[in-house]
Steps between C-alpha positions, in 0.01 A plus 500: 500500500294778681233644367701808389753299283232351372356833416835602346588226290058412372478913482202481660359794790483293869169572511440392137637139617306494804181557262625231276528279814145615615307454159629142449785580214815419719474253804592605809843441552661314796610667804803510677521465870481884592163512264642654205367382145775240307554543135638308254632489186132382323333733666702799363467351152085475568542840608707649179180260321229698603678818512578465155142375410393847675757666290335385155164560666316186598249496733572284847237306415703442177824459631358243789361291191907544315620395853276175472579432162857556574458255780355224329772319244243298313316878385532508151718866378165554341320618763722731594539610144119578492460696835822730356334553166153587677686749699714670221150564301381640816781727500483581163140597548584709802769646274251577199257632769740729606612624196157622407537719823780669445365563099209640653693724758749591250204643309328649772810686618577549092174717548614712806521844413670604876135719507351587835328277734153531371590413162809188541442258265635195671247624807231519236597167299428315849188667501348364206385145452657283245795759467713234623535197273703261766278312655557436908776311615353394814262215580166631557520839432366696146638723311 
C-alpha cells in the first residue's frame, strides 16, 4: 500500500511516518517501480504500535526500546512490565505536579477581587516570591 493507506489505516500524519522512517522507528519501506514507498501489513501494525505508545505518552526513545523488546521473543514480559510501571509513576507525578497548579491558581483567582489594574491580585500573586507553591515543571528552569 501507498503511503497514504498506510496513513489511513496506522492513523498516522504522512509526515509523521516519514519522521518515523527518518529517526530509525519504521524502516524504510520498499519501493515500487515508479519510486513510490510499499507498505505492508507489519508496517501498519508498527505504525498503530508507536502511535499508540505516543497516545499513552512514551517518549520515542521509550517506544524504540518497546519496539526492541517487542522484537526480541526471548525478552522476558518483565521488562516491559518495568519500563510501563516507571512511566505510569512518571505520569502520576506529572499529574500530582499539576494538581498543585491548578490548587494554587484556583486560589489565586479565589483572591481576585475584578479591582483595577494596579491592584489585581493574580498580577500581584506573580509578583511575589514563594506565592506560588508548584514548583517548575520544566527542566532547568526555577520557580
Amino acid at each position: 500500500m501507498k503511503i497514504s493507506e498506510a496513513a489511513a489505516a496506522s492513523g498516522c500524519h504522512l509526515e509523521t511516518i516519514r519522521y518515523y522512517e527518518r529517526s530509525g522507528l519504521v524502516s524504510p519501506p520498499k519501493r515500487t517501480h515508479s519510486g513510490y514507498r510499499s507498505y505492508t501489513p507489519a508496517d501498519v501494525d508498527r505504525l498503530r504500535f508507536i502511535s499508540r505508545g505516543r497516545e499513552l505518552g512514551f517518549s520515542l526513545e521509550e517506544i524504540r526500546s518497546l519496539l526492541r523488546l517487542d522484537d526480541d521473543p526471548t525478552m522476558s514480559c518483565r521488562d516491559v512490565d518495568a519500563m510501563a510501571r516507571t512511566h505510569l509513576a512518571d505520569i502520576q507525578g506529572r499529574i500530582a505536579e499539576l494538581q498543585r497548579m491548578a490548587s494554587e491558581l484556583e486560589r489565586v483567582i479565589a483572591d481576585c477581587a475584578g479591582g483595577e489594574r494596579g491592584t489585581c491580585t493574580i498580577l500581584g500573586a506573580l509578583r511575589r516570591p514563594g506565592s506560588a507553591q508548584v514548583s517548575c515543571p520544566e527542566p532547568g528552569c526555577r520557580s
